[in-house]
C-alpha positions in Angstrom: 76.7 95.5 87.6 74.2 95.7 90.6 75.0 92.8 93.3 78.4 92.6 94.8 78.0 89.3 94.9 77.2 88.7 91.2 81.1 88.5 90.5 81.6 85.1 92.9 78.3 83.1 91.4 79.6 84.5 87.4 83.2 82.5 88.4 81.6 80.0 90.0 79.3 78.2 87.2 81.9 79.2 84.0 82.7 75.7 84.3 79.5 74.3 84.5 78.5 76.7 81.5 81.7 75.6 79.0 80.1 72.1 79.9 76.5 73.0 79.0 77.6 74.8 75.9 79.1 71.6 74.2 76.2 69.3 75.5 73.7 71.7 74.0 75.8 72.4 70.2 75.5 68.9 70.0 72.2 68.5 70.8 71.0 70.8 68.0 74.2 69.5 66.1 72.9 70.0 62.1 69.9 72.5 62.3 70.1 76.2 61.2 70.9 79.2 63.5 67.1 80.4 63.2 65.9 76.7 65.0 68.9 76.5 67.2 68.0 80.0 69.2 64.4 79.0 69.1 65.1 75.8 71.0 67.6 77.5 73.4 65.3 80.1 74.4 62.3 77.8 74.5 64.1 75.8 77.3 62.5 75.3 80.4 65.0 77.7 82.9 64.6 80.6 80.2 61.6 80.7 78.5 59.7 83.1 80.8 62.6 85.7 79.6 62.5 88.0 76.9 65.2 87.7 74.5 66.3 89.6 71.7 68.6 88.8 69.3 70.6 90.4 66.0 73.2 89.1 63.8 74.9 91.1 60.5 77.6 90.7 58.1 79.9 93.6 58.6 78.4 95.5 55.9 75.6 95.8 57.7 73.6 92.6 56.0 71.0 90.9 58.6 72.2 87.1 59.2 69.1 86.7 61.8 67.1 88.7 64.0 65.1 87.7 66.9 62.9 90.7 68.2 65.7 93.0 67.2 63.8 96.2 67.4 62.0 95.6 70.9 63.8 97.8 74.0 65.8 96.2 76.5 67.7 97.1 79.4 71.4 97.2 78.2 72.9 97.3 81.4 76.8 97.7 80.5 76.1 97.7 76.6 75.8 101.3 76.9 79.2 101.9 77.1 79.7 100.9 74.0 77.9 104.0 72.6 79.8 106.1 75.8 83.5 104.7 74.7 82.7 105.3 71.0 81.8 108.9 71.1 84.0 109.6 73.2 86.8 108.1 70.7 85.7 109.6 67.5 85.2 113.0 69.4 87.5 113.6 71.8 90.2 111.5 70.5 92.4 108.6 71.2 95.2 110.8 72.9 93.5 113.0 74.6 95.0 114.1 78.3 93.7 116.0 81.2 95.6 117.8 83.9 94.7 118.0 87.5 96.3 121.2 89.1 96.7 122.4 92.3 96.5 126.3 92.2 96.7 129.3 94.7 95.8 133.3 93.9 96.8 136.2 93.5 99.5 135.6 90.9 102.0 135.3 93.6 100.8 134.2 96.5 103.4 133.0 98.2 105.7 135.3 100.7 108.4 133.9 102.7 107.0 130.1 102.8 103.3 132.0 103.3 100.4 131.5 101.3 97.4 134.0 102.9 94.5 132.2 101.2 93.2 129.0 100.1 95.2 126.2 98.3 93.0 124.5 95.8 93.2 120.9 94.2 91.0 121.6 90.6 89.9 118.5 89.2 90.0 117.9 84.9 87.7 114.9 84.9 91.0 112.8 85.4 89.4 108.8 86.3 92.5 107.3 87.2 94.4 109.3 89.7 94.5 106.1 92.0 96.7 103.1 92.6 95.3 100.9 89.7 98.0 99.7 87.1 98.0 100.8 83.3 97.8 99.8 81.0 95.7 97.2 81.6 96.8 94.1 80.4 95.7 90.0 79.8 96.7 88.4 83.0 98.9 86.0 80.8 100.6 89.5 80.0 101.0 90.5 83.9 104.5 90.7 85.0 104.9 88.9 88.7 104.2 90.6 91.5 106.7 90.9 94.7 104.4 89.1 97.3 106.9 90.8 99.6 106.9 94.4 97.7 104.4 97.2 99.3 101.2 97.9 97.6 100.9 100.5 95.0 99.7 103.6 97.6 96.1 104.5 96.3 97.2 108.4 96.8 100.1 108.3 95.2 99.4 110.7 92.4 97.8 113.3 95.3 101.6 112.4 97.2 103.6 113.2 94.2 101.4 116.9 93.9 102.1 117.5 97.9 105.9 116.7 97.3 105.5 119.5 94.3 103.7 121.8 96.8 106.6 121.4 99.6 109.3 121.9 96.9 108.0 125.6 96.2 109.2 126.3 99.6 105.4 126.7 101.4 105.5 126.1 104.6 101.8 128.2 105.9 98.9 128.0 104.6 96.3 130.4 105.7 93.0 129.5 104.3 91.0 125.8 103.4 92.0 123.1 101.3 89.2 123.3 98.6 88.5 120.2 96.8 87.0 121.6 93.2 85.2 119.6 91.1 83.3 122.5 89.3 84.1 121.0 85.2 81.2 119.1 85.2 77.9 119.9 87.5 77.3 118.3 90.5 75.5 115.6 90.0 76.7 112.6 91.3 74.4 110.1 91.0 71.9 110.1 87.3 68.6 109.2 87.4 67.2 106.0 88.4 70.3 105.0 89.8 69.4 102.8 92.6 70.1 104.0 96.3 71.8 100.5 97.2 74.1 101.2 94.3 75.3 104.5 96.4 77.0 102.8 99.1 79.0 100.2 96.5 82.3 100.9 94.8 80.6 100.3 91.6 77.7 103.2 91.8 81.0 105.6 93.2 79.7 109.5 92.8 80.3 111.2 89.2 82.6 113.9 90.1 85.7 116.0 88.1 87.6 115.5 91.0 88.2 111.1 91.2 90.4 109.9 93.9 90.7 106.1 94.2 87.4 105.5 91.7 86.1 107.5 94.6 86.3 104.5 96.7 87.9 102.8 100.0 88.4 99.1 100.5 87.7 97.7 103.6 89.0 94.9 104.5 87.3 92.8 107.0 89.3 89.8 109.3 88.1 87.6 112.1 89.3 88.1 115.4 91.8 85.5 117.5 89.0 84.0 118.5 85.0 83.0 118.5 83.6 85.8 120.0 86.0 88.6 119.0 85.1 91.1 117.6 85.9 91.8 113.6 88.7 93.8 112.7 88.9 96.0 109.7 91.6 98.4 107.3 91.0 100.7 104.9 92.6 101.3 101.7 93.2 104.8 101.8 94.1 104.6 105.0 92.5 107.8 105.8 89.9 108.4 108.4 87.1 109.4 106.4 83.8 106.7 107.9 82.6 106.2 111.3 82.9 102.7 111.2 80.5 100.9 113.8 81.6 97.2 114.2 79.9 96.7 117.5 77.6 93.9 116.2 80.2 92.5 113.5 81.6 89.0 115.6 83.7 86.1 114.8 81.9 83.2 114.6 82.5 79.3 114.8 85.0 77.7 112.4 83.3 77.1 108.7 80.7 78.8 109.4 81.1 81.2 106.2 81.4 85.1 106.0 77.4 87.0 106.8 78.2 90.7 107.6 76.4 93.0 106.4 77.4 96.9 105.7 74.6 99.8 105.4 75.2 103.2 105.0 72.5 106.1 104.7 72.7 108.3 101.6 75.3 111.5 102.1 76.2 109.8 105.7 79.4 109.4 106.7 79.0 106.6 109.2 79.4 103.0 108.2 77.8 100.1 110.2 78.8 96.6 109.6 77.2 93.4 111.7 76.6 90.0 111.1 79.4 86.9 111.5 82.3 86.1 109.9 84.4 82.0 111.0 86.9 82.6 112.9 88.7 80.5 109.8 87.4 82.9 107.2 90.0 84.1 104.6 89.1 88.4 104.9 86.3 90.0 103.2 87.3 92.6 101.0 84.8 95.2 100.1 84.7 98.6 98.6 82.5 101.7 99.9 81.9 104.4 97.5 82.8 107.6 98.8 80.2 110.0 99.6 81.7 113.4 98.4 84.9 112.8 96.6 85.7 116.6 96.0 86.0 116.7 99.7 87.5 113.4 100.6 90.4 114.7 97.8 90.9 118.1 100.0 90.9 115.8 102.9 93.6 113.9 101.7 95.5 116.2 99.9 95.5 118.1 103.5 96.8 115.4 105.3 99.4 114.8 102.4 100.6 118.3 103.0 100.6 118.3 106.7 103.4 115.3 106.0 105.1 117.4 104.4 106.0 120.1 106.8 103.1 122.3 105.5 100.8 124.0 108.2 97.5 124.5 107.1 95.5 126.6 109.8 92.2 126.3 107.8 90.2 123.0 106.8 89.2 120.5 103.9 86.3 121.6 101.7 84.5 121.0 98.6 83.6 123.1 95.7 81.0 122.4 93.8 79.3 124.0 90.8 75.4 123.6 91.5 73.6 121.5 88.7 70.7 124.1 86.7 67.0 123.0 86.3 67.3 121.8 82.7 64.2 120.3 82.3 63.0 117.2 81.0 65.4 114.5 80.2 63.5 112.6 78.2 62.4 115.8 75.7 65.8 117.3 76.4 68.1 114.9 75.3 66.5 115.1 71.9 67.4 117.9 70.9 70.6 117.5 69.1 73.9 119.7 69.5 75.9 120.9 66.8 78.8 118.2 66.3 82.6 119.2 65.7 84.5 118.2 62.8 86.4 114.3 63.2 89.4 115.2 65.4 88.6 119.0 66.4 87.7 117.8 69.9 91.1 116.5 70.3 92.3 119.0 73.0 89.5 121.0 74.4 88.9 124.6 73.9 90.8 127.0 77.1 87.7 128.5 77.6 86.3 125.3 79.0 88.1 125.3 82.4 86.9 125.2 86.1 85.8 127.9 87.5 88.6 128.7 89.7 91.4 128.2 87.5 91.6 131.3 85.4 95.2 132.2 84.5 94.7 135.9 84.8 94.4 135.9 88.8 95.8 132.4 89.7 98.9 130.1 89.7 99.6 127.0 88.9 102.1 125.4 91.4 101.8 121.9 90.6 100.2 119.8 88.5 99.8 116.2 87.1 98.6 114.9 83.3 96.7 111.8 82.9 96.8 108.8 81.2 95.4 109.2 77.6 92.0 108.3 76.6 92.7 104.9 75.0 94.9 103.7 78.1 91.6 104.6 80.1 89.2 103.0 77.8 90.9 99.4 77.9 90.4 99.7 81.7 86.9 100.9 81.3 85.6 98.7 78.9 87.9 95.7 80.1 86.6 95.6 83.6 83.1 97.2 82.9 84.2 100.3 85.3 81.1 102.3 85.9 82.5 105.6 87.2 84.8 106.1 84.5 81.8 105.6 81.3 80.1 108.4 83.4 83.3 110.7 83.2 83.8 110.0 79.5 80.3 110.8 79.2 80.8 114.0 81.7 83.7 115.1 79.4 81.6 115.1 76.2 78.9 117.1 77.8 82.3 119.4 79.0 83.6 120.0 75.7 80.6 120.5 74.1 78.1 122.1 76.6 78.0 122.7 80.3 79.2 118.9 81.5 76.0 117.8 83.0 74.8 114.4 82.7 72.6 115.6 80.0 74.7 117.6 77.9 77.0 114.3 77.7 73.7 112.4 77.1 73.0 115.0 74.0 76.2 114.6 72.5 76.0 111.1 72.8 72.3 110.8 71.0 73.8 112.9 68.3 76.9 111.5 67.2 75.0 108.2 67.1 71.8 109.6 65.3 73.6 111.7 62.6 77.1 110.1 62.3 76.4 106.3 63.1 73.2 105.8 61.4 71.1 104.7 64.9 67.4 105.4 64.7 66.6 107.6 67.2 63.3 105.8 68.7 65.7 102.6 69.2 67.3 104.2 72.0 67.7 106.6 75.2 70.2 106.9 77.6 70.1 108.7 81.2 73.5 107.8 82.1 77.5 106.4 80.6 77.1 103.6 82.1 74.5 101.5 81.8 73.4 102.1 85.3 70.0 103.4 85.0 67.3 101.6 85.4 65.6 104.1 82.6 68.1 103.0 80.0 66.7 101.3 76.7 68.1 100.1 73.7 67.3 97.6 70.8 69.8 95.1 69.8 69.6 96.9 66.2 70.6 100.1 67.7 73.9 98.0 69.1 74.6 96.2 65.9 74.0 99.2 63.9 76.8 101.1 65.9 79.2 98.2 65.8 78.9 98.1 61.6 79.4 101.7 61.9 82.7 101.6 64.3 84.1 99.2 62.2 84.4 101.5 59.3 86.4 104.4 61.1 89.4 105.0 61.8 89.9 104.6 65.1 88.1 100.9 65.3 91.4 98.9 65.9 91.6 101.1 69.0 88.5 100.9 70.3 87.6 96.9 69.1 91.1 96.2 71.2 89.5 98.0 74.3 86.6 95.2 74.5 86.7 91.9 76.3 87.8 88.5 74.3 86.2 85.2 74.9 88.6 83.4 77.6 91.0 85.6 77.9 90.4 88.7 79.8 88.3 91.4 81.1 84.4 90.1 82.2 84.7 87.7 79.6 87.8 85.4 80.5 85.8 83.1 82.7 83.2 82.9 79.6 83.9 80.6 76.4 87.4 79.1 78.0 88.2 76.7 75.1 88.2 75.9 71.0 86.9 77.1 69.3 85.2 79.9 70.7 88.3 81.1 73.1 89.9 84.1 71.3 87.3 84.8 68.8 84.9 86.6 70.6 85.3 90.2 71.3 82.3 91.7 72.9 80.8 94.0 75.6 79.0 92.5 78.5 76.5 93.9 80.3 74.5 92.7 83.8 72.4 94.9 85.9 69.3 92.9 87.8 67.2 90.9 85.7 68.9 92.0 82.9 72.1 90.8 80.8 73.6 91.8 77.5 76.6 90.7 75.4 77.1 92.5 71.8 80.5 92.8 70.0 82.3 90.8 66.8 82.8 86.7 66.3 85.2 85.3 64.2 82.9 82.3 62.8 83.7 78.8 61.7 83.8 79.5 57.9 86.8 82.6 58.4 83.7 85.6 58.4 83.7 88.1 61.0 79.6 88.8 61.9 78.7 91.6 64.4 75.9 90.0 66.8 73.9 91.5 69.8 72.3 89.0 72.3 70.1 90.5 75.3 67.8 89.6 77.6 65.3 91.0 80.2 63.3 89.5 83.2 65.1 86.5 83.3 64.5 84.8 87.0 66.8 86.3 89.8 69.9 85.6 91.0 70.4 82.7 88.2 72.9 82.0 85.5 70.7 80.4 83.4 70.4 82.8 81.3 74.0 83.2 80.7 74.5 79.8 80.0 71.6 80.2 77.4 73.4 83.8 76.1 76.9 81.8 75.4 75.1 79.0 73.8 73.2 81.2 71.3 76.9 82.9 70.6 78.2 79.6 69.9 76.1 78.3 67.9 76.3 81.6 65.6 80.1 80.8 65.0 79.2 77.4 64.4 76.6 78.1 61.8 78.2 81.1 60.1 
C-alpha cells in the first residue's frame, strides 16, 4: 500500500461498492462469466485500465482467462509467493530468539561489565506492542477504555528487567544495536523515497522494534491560533520534530498538515492546519535506523533500571556485498532443502557477534512462531514483515540479502510449485517494488499448488475473508459473497490485485486471480469493477 490516505477513501466507498455490486449482477443477470467480465471492464470509469483475469478448478482446470499471461504489478499479491515459501520451508513453528549478549565468557565482576552490552537481532518482526494472535474483530475480547496501552517496548523492558536481575550495575562500553543476520539493506529496489518516511515502507532490518515505527499523534491546540501539539508512541526522543508552522485552525475546517522528512534524517517537520474541533491525527513515521533506535531504547530501558552505562547507543551493521545484477542473479537457482529440514535453522547461521565460544548470553526472548506471524502479515497486508520472511529465507539458505531471499523464493516456486519462470520476478517480499511483475497464471498456478500440501489449512487461514476481516472486511459485506471469499489483496499506485479461493454458488471451490494496472488515480472504480468480476464468478460457477 503506497498512500496513507488510501485506507480512509477504501472504508469510505465499501458501501457504495456492495450497492454497485448488486445493481451490476443484475444487470448482466443470465449471461456467461466470459460476457459478464467483458461488459464490466468495457465500462466507461475502467476501460482505459488493463485487466487481467484467471479462473481454475482446483485441479488446476482453466474456467476463464482474460489476458492471464500478460505482467502486472502485483502490489501485495506477492506475498502470497513470500508467505508460502516461507511455510513449506521454514515451517509453521518456526521461532527466533533475540538475545542480549556480553564477552568474554564472564564478563561481569562485581556488578561490572568492562565492554559493550549488545542487543543481537534474529529477524524477530513482532517484538512490539501489537496483539497475537490476530483475530476477526467479532473474536476481539473488550478492551478496558480505562486500562493502559500495551507499552510498544515491552519485550525490550522484560530483556532490561533480565539484565538488572544478573546483578549489573556498570556498563563500560556502548549499547550496540546488531542487526548483522541479514545485510544491510533496508530499503529494495525501486522502493519509492516517499514510501521511506511512512510506517508502511519501515527499513528491513534483523533488529525490528515497534515494525520499526513511532506514532505520532497530532491534537489541536485550546484555541485558533495555537500551535499543534504532538506524542509519540515510543515515547522516546528519537525525531527533531519542527511544528513551528503546524497551527490550529477554524472549527470544521478539516485536518491539512503535512510531515516531510529527508532520507537518513532524523528531523521531522510537520505544517499545515488542523480545526481546532478536529478529532487527532494519528500517523506513523518509519524509523530511520532501527538497529540503533533498538540500542537507544534498550539504553534508556537499562538506565531505568539502575544500570550506568558510561558509553553510548550504536548500530551494527553487516555491509551488503556487490552481488551483481538482480535481474540475471535472481535466476540462478539455489539448491532447495528437503520438506521440513528448514524447520530450525542450521547454528552456523548466527550473527556475527554471537559466537558461543567467546560470548554470553544473559537474556534473551523467543518469538512468536511463524504461523502466529503470518496471520498478522497476510491479514493486515504488513509490509515489513513479508520482507523479513523473505530476509529469513535468504538467511537460512544463503547470506540473508534481499536477493538471496529473492533466489530461494524463484526456486521453490519454479521447481516445486510448477510457476513458469518468465511469468514472474520479484525484487522485494512485499510487493513494494515498483520492478515487481507477475501474471495472474503465475498466482493461480501457486494457489492450485498450495492447496495440495500439507500445510495449506495453515496458510489458506492466514488470508483475508470477504466481510469479515483483515483488508477485506470492508469488501463483499453481505450474502452471498460474505464468508466465501478468501483472498490476498494487493494496492500499490495505479495498480490493485485480489487472488485467493471462492466458494461458488453451485458448492465448487475455484481459485481466481483478478488484477489490474493503470487504472486512473486516486479512484475506486476499479475496485468496485474487481468485486464485481468476483461476484459474478461465484454466481456463474
Amino acid at each position: 500500500m503506497r498512500s496513507r490516505f488510501l485506507p480512509v477513501l477504501l472504508l469510505s466507498v465499501s458501501i457504495a461498492s456492495a450497492c454497485a455490486q448488486t445493481q451490476a449482477l443484475s444487470t448482466y443477470d443470465g449471461l456467461p462469466l466470459a460476457e459478464r467480465v467483458q461488459r464490466i471492464t468495457s465500462e466507461p470509469n475502467v476501460v482505459r485500465a488493463h485487466w487481467g483475469v484467471r479462473v481454475t478448478k482446483m485441479d488446476g482446470t482453466p474456467v476463464f482467462t482474460m489476458n492471464d499471461v500478460q505482467l502486472f504489478q502485483p502490489a501485495s499479491n506477492a506475498k502470497l509467493f513470500t508467505t508460502a515459501t516461507a511455510m513449506a520451508l521454514l515451517g509453521a513453528d518456526t521461532t527466533f530468539e533475540t538475545r542480549v549478549i556480553a564477552s568474554p565468557l564472564k564478563p561481569i565482576h562485581e556488578g561490572n561489565l568492562d565492554g559493550d552490552l549488545e542487543l543481537v537481532g534474529d529477524g524477530d518482526p513482532n517484538l512490539s506492542g501489537t496483539t497475537l494472535p490476530h483475530l476477526p474483530p467479532a473474536q476481539r475480547p473488550k478492551v478496558d477504555p480505562n486500562a493502559p496501552p500495551v507499552d510498544p517496548l515491552r519485550y525490550l523492558a522484560q530483556l532490561a528487567d533480565k539484565i538488572a536481575a544478573t546483578g549489573l550495575k556498570h556498563i563500560a562500553g556502548n549499547i550496540v544495536g546488531d542487526d548483522t543476520l541479514f545485510p544491510y539493506e533496508p530499503y529494495p529496489e525501486d522502493w519509492s523515497i516517499d514510501d521511506a518516511v511512512w510506517g508502511y515502507g519501515a527499513p528491513v532490518s534483523a533488529l525490528t522494534i515497534n515494525d520499526n515505527l513511532i506514532n505520532i499523534k497530532l491534537k489541536p491546540g485550546a484555541k485558533v491560533g495555537d500551535a499543534v501539539a504532538y506524542e509519540l508512541s515510543p515515547a522516546m526522543p528519537w525525531y527533531s520534530i519542527d511544528t513551528v508552522d503546524a497551527k490550529t485552525g477554524d472549527a470544521k475546517s478539516g485536518s491539512h498538515l503535512a510531515i516531510e522528512r529527508m532520507p537518513d534524517s532524523r528531523s521531522v517537520r510537520i505544517y499545515g492546519t488542523i480545526a481546532v474541533d478536529s478529532e487527532p491525527d494519528n500517523e506513523e513515521l518509519a524509523i530511520n535506523d532501527p538497529a540503533d533506535y533498538a540500542a537507544t531504547a534498550f539504553k534508556m530501558l537499562l538506565e531505568q533500571r539502575g544500570v550506568k552505562v558510561d558509553g553510548k547507543p550504536v548500530s551494527k551493521h553487516r555491509l551488503p556485498q556487490n552481488e551483481g545484477s538482480f535481474t540475471v542473479e535472481v535466476r540462478k537457482p539455489v539448491t532447495l532443502p528437503a520438506a521440513g529440514e528448514l524447520a530450525h535453522r542450521p547454528t552456523g547461521l548466527v550473527p556475527s557477534g554471537a559466537d558461543p565460544a567467546i560470548h554470553a548470553t544473559l537474556a534473551s526472548v523467543t518469538s512468536q512462531t511463524i504461523a502466529t506471524d503470518m496471520m498478522l502479515t497476510n491479514k493486515i497486508s504488513q509490509n515489513l514483515h513479508a520482507e523479513i520472511f523473505l530476509h529469513q529465507l535468504g538467511a537460512a539458505i544463503g547470506n540473508g540479502s534481499t536477493l538471496s531471499g529473492a533466489r530461494v523464493v524463484r526456486t521453490f516456486m519454479t521447481q516445486r510449485a510448477g510457476v513458469d519462470p518468465e511469468d514472474f520476478i520479484f525484487f522485494d517480499g512485499s510487493g513494494l517494488s515498483g520492478h515487481d511483475l507477475v501474471t495472474p497464471r503465475a498466482i493461480t498456478t501457486l494457489l492450485q499448488y498450495s492447496a495440495t500440501q500439507p500445510w495449506f489449512a495453515t496458510w489458506k487461514a492466514t488470508l483475508p475473508v470477504g466481510g469479515e476481516d483483515g483488508t477485506l472486511r470492508a469488501r463483499f459485506p453481505g450474502a452471498p459473497m460474505k464468508d466465501h471469499v478468501f483472498a490476498k489483496t494487493g494496492t500499490l499506485s495505479e495498480a490493485r490485485a485480489l487472488s485467493g479461493y471462492i466458494d461458488c454458488a453451485s458448492g465448487q471451490t475455484l481459485i481466481f486471480s483478478v488484477m489490474v494496472n493503470a487504472h486512473t488515480p486516486r479512484t475506486s472504480d476499479d475496485m468496485k469493477a474487481m468485486d464485481r468480476i468476483v461476484s459474478a464468478i461465484a454466481a456463474t460457477n
